[in-house]
C-alpha positions as CSV (number, residue, x, y, z in Angstrom):
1,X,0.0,0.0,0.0
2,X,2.6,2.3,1.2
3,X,4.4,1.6,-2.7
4,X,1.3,2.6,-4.2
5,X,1.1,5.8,-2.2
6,X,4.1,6.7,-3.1
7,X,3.5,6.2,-7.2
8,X,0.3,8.0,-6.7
9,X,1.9,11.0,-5.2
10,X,4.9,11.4,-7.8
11,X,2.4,10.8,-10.8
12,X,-0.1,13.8,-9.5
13,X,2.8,15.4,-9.1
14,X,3.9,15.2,-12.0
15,X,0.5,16.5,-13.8
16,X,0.7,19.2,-11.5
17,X,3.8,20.6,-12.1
18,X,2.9,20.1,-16.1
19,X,0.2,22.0,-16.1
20,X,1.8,24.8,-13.9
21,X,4.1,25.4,-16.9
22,X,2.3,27.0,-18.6
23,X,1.3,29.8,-15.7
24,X,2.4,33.5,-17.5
25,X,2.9,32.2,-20.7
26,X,0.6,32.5,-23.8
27,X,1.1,29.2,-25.6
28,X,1.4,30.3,-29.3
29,X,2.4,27.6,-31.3
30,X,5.8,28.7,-31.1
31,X,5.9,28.7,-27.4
32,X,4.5,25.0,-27.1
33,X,6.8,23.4,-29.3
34,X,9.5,25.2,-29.2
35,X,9.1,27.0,-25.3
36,X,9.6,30.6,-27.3
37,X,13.6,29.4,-28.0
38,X,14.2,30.8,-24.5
39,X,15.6,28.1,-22.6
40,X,19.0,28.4,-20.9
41,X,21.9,26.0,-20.2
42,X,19.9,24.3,-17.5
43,X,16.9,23.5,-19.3
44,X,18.2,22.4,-22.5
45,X,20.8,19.9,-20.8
46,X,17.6,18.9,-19.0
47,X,16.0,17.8,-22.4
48,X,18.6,16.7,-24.0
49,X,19.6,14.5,-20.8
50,X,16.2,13.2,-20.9
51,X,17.0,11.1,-24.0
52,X,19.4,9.2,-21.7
53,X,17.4,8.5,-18.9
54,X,14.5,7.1,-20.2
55,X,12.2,3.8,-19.6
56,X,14.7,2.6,-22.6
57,X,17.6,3.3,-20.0
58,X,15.8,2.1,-16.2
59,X,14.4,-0.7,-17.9
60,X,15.7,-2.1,-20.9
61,X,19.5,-0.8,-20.1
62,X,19.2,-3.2,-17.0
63,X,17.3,-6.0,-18.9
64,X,19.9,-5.8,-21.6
65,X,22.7,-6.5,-19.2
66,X,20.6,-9.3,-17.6
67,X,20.2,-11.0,-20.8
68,X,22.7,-10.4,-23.3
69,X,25.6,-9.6,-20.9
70,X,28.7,-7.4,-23.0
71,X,27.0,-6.4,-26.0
72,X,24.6,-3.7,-23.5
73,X,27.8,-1.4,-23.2
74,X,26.6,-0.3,-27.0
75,X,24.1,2.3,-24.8
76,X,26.8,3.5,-23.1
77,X,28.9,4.2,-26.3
78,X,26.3,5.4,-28.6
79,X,25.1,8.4,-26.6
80,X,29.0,9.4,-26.4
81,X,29.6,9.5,-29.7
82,X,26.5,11.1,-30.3
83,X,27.8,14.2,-28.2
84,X,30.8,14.4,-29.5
85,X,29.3,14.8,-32.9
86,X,26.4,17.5,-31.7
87,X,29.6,19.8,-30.4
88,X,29.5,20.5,-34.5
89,X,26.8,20.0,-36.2
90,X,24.1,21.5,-33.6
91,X,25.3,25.1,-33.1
92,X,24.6,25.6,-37.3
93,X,21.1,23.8,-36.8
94,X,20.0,26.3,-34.2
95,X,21.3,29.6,-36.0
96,X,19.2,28.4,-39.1
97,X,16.4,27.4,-37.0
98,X,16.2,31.1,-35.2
99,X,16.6,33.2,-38.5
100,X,13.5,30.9,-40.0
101,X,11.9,30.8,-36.9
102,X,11.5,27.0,-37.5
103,X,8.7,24.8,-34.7
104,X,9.4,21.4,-36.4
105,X,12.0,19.1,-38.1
106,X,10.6,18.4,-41.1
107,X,10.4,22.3,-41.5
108,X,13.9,22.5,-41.2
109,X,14.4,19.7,-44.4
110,X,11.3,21.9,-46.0
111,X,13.3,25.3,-45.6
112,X,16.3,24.0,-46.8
113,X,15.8,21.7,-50.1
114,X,12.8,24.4,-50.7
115,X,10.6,21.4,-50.7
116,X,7.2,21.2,-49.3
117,X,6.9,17.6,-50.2
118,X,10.4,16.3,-48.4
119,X,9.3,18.4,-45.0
120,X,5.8,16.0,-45.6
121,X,8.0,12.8,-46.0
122,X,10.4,13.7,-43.1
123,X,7.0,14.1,-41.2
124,X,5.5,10.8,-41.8
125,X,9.2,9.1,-41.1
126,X,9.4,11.1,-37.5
127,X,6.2,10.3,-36.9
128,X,6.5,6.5,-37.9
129,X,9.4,6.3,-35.7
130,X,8.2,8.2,-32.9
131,X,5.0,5.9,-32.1
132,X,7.5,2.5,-31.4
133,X,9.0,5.0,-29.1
134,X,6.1,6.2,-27.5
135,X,5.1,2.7,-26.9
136,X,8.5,1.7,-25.5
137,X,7.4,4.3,-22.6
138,X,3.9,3.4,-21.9
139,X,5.3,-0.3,-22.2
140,X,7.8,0.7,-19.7
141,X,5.1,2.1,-17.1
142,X,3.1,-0.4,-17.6
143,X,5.7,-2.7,-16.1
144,X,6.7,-0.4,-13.9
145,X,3.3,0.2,-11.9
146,X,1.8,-3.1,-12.1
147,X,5.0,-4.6,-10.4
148,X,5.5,-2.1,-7.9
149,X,1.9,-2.0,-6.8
150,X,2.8,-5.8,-6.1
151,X,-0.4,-6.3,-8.7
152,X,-2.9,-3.8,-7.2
153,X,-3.0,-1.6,-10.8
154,X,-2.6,-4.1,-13.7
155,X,-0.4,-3.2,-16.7
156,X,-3.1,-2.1,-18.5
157,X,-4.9,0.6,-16.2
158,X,-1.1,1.5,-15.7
159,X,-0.9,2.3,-18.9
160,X,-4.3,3.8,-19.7
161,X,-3.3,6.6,-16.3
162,X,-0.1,7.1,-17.7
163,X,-1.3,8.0,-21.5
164,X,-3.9,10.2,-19.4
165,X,-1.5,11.8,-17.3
166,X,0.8,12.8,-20.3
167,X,-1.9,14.0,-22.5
168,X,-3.5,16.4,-20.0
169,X,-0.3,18.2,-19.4
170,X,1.3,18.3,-23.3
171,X,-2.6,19.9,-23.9
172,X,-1.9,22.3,-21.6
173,X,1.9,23.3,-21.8
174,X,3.4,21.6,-24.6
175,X,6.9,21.5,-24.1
176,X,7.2,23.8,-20.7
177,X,5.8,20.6,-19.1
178,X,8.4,18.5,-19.9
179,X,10.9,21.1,-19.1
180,X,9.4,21.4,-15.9
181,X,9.3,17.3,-15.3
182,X,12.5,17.0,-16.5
183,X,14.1,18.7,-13.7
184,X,12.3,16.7,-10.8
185,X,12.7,13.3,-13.1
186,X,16.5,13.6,-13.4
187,X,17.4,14.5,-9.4
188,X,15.5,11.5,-8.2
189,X,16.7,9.1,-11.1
190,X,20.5,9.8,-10.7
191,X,19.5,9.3,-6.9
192,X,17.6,6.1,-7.3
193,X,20.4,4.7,-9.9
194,X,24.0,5.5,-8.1
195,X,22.1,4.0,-5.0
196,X,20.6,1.0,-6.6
197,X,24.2,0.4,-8.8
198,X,26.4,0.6,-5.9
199,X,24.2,-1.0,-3.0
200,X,23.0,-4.6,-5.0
201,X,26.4,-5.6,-6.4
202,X,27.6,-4.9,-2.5
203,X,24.8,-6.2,-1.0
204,X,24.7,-9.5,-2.6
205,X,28.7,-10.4,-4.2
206,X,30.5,-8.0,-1.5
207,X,31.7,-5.9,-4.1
208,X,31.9,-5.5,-8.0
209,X,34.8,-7.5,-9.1
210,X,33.2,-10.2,-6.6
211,X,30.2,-9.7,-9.0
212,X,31.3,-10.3,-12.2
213,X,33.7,-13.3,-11.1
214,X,30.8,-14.9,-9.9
215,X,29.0,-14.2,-12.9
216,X,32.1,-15.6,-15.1
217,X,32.3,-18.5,-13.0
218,X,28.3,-19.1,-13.4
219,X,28.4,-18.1,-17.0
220,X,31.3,-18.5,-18.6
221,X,31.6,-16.0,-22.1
222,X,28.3,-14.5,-20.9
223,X,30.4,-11.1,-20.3
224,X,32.2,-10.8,-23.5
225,X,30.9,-10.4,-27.2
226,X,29.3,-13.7,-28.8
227,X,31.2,-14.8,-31.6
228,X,28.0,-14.2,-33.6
229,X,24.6,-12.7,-33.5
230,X,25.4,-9.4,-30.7
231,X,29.0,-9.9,-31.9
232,X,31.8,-6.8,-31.7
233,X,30.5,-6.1,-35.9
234,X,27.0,-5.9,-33.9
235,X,28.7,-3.6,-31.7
236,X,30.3,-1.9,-33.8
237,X,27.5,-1.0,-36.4
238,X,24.6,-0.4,-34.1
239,X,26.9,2.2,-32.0
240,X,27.7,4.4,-35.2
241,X,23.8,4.2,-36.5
242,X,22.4,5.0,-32.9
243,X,25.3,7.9,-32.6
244,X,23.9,9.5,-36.7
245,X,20.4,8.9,-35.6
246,X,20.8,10.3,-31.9
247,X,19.6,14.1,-33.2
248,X,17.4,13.0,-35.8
249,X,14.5,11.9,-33.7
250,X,11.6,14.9,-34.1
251,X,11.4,15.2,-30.3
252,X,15.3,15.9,-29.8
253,X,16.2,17.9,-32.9
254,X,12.9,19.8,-31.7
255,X,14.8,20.6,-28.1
256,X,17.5,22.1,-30.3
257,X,15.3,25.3,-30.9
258,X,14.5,25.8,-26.9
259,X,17.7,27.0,-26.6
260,X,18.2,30.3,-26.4
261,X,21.8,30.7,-27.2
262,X,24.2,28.1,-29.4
263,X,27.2,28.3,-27.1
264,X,24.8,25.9,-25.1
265,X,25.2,23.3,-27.0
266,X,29.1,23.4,-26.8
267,X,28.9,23.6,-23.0
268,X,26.6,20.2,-23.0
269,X,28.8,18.7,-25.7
270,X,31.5,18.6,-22.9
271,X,29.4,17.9,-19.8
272,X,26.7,15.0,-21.5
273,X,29.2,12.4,-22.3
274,X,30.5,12.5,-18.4
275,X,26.7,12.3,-17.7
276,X,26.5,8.8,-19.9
277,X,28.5,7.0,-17.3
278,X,25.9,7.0,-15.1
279,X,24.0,4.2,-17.3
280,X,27.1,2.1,-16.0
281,X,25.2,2.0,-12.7
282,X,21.5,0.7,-14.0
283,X,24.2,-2.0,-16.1
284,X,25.5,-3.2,-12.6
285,X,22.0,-3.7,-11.4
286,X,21.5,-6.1,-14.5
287,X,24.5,-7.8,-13.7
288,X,23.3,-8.1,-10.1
289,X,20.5,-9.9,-11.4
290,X,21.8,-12.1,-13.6
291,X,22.4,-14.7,-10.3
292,X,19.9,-13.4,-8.2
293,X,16.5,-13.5,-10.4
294,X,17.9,-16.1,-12.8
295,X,15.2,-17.6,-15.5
296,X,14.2,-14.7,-16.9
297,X,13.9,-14.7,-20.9
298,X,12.4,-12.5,-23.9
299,X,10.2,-9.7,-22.8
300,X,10.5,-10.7,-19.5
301,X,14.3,-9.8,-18.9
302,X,12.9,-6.1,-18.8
303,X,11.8,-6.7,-15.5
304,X,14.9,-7.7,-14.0
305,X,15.8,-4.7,-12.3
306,X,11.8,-4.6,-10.2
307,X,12.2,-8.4,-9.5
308,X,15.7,-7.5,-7.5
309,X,14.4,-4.9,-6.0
310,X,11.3,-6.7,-4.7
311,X,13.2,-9.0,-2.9
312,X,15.7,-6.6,-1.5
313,X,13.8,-3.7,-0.4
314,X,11.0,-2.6,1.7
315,X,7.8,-2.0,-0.2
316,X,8.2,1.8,0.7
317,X,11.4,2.1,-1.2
318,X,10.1,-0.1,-3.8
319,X,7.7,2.5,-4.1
320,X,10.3,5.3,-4.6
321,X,12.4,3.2,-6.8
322,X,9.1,2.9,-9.0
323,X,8.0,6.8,-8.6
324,X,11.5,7.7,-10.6
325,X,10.8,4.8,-13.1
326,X,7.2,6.5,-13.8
327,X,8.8,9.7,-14.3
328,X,11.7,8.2,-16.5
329,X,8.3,7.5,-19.1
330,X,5.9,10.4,-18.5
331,X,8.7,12.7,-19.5
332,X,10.3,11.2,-22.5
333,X,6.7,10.4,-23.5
334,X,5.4,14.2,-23.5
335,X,8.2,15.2,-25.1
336,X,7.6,12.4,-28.1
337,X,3.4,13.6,-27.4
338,X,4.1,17.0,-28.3
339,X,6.7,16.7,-30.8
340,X,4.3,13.9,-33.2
341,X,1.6,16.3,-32.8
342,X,3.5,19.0,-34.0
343,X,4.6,17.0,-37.1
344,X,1.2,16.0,-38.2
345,X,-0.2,19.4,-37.2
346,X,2.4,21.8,-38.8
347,X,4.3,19.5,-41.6
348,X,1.3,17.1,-42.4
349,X,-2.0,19.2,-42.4
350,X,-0.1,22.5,-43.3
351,X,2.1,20.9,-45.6
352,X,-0.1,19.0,-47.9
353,X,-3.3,20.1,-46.9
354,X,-4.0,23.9,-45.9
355,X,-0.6,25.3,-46.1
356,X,-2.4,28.7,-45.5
357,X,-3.3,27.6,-42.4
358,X,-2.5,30.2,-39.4
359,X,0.1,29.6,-36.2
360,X,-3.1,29.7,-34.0
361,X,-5.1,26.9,-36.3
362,X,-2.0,24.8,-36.6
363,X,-1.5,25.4,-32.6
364,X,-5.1,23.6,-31.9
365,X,-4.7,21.1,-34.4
366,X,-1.8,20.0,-32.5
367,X,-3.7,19.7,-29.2
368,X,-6.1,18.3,-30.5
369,X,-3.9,15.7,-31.7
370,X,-2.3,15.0,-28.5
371,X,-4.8,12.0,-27.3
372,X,-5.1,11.1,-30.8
373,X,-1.5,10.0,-30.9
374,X,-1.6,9.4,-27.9
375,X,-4.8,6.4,-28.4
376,X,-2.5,4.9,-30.7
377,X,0.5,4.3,-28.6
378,X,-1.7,2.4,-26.3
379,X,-3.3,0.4,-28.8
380,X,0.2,-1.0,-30.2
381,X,1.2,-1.3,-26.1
382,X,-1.3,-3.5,-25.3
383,X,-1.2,-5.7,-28.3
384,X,2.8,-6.1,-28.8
385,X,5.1,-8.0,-27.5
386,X,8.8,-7.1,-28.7
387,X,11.1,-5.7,-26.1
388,X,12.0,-2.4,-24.7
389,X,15.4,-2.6,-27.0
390,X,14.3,-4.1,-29.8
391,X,11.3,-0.9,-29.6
392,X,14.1,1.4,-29.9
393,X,16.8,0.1,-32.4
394,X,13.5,-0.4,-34.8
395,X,13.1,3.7,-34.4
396,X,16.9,4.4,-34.5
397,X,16.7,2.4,-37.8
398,X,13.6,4.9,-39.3
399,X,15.2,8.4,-38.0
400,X,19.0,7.5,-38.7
401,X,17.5,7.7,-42.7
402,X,17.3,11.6,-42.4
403,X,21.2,12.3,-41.4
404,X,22.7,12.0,-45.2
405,X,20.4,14.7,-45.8
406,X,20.3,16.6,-43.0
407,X,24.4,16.8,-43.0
408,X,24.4,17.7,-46.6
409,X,22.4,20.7,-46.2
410,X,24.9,22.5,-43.8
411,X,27.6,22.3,-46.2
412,X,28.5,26.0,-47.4
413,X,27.0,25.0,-51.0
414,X,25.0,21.9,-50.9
415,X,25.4,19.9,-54.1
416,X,22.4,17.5,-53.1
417,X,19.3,17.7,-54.3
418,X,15.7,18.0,-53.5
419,X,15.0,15.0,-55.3
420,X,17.8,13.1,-54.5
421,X,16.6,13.7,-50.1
422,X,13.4,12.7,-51.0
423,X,14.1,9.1,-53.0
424,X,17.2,7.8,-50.6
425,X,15.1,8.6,-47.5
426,X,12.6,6.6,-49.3
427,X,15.0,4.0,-50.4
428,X,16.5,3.8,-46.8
429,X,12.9,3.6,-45.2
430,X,11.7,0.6,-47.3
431,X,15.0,-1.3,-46.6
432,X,14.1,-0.8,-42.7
433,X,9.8,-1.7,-43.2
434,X,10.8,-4.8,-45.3
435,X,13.2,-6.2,-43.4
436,X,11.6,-5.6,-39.8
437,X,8.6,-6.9,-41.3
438,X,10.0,-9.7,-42.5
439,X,12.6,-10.2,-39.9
440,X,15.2,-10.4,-42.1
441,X,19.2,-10.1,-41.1
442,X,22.1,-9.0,-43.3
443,X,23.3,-12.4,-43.0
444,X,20.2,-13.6,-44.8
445,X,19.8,-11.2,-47.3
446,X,23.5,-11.8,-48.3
447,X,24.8,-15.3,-47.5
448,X,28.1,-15.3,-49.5
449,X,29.5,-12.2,-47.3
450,X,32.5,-13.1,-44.9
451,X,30.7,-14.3,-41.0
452,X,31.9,-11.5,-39.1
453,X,29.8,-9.0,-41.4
454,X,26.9,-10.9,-41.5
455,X,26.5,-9.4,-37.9
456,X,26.0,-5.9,-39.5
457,X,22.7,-3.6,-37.9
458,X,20.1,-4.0,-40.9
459,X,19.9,-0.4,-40.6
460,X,23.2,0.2,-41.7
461,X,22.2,-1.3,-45.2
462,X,19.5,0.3,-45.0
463,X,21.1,3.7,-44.5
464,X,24.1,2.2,-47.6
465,X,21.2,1.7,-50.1
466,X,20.0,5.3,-48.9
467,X,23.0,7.2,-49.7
468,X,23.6,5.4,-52.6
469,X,20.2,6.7,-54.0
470,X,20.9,9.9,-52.3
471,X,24.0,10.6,-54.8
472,X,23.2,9.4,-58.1
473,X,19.0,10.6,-58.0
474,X,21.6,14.2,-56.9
475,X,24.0,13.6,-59.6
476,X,20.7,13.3,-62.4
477,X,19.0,16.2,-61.1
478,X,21.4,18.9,-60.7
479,X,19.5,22.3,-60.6
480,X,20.9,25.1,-63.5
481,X,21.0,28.6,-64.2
482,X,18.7,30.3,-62.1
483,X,17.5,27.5,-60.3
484,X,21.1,26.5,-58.8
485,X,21.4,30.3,-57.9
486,X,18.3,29.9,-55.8
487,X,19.2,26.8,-54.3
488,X,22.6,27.6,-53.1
489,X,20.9,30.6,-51.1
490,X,18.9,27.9,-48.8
């Protein structure tokens, strides 16, 4: 009882403080999405940081480690990269996005290929991706609650209050709400998480080098790479197309507007990478599993970290350890709430439809969208069953089709071509649908191709065939005359 208190508390909370957002602010479209582009340092590390700690993270970080052993340091390597690379190539993003007073993504693409059609495309990708990802959170609190309640609120109603929750205060406050969130969210989950990562690998093995001898000695090669299947190529490959695809996601290239200044991104690019090592604390709580909750398998390894925890702590502090899990999904998931309805509002409706349409139109269309969206997501969480990982590097593989093109438009005089963004992001996106749909591997498609590349991410042929595509549809359709002189001005 005392758990579900707790959980009950935090999640009002958290309505509460998303709705207070909003207080002395008139929410213009502009100020929704985008929170007026007047976020400091603070706030826009906040957002930014929230890609790292999400259910993805609390959830299927630990699971991963439970179940797969080595080949889960990829989250930890991914995100690093993905700073690194955001010192460059987000400060130019930002100064474009200010002079056009961009709200969206795709509005970005449709700005600079002058190219109503390819914002529309990028829309429908972001959006395609975004809904496995909104799913991955309600999926996440649905675990979350139902376990920590010790079975009082079913997965389902977990999920139902959650998706409620979220779409009442993205209504309301758009992004200032997850702002807001984002600041309670990260103080108790880098709480919960050193405590949890230091305190179980001590509590049960005496310390962590005791841990993972045991674990060797238990399961011998389960802490190094496979020699196939999550292989180092696996490694390898899935950390470079999770680092390109990092900023592409609608929600976090959104947060890139908020800021009000573009030093701030140079600041975070030095501070967020100490921030990833962190996650090596929710991998030791795996690892501390691995022994402790042992017969755990598919879908099931995501609640590794909640089974430990149930037998180690007092149901209050269950109930704590669950209140920072809940906020780990309502915040990530307004942010993905907001940002979706945005696409379909601003790059969808206005870009195919009614591109006459006003700010204040496009503004309600958005909200109105919001539990729209947001019905969806809960459909496709209550009837699938892939895991929290697999959710995600099924996204990654969608968004990561945008970076050719998106890098290629902040060259001084872009060579590519509207056409050429359009067809190898539709190139890259078919690769991805066919072969998740029909579960095909690298090593399938191509059989005669040396074993330790058969190991390859399927979105890095994916993302081959799309710059191939890319270059040659460029090459064809070169603009002249007057044309290329009005293209080289975007």
């Amino acid at each position: 009882m005392s758990a579900l208190v707790i959980i009950a508390a935090v999640t009002l909370g958290a309505l509460f403080l998303g709705v207070c957002a909003r207080r002395g602010h008139d929410m213009s479209l502009e100020q929704w999405s985008v929170g007026g582009r007047s976020f400091g340092t603070a706030f826009v590390f906040l957002l930014m940081a929230g890609e790292i700690y999400t259910t993805f993270t609390f959830l299927g970080g630990s699971g991963f480690a439970y179940g797969k052993g080595a080949p889960v340091y990829y989250i930890l390597a991914y995100g690093t990269l993905a700073y690194i690379i955001s010192y460059w190539v987000l400060p130019p993003i930002w100064r474009y996005a200010k002079i056009h007073r961009l709200v969206s993504q795709p509005h970005f693409f449709t700005c600079k290929y002058d190219s109503p059609a390819l914002g529309t495309l990028v829309a429908l990708v972001g959006v395609a991706a975004l809904i496995p990802y909104l799913v991955l959170q309600l999926k996440g609190l649905g675990i979350i609650v139902a376990t920590v309640s010790y079975g009082a609120i079913s997965s389902t109603a977990a999920v139902w209050i959650g998706a409620c929750v979220v779409t009442a205060y993205v209504t309301v406050s758009g992004v200032r709400g997850s702002a807001w969130n984002s600041v309670a969210k990260d103080l108790l989950i880098l709480a919960i998480v050193l405590f949890l990562g230091i305190y179980l690998p001590l509590h049960y093995y005496g310390g962590f080098s005791d841990m993972f001898r045991a674990i060797d000695a238990a399961r011998p090669g389960f802490l190094s790479f496979p020699a196939r299947g999550s292989s180092v190529v696996w490694f390898q490959s899935t950390v470079l197309l999770a680092a390109l695809g990092f900023f592409m996601w609608p929600h976090t290239f959104g947060s890139i507007y908020t800021a009000k200044d573009e030093r701030i991104f140079r600041r975070n690019a030095a501070v967020l990478p100490l921030y990833q090592l962190i996650l090596l604390f929710v991998f030791f709580v795996g690892f501390a599993a691995t022994l402790r909750v042992p017969g755990l398998t598919g879908a099931d390894i995501d609640l590794s970290l909640f089974r430990l925890s149930l037998q180690t702590f007092d149901p209050w502090f269950v109930g704590v350890i669950g209140a920072a899990g809940i906020l780990t999904a309502l915040v990530p998931g307004s942010m993905i709430l907001t940002s979706a309805s945005t696409l379909l509002a601003n790059d969808v409706y206005r870009g195919m439809l009614n591109r006459g349409a006003s700010d204040a139109t496009v503004a309600m269309i958005a909200r109105v969208l919001v539990p729209i969206v947001a019905l969806v997501a809960v459909g496709f969480t209550l009837h699938g069953g892939a895991t929290i990982v697999a959710l995600l590097l099924m996204g990654y593989n969608f968004v990561t089709q945008l970076f050719p093109a998106m890098i290629c438009s902040l060259r001084p005089h872009n060579r590519a071509t509207r056409q050429g963004a359009f067809c190898g992001i539709v190139a890259g996106v078919a690769v991805v649908t066919l072969t998740t749909l029909l579960h095909w591997s690298v090593g399938q498609l191509m059989p005669f191709l040396p074993d330790a590349l058969k190991d390859v991410n399927i979105g890095i042929l994916a993302l081959v065939v799309n710059v191939i595509v890319f270059v040659i549809v460029s090459a064809v359709t070169q603009p002249r005359g007057a044309e290329q002189t009005h293209a080289s001005a975007h």
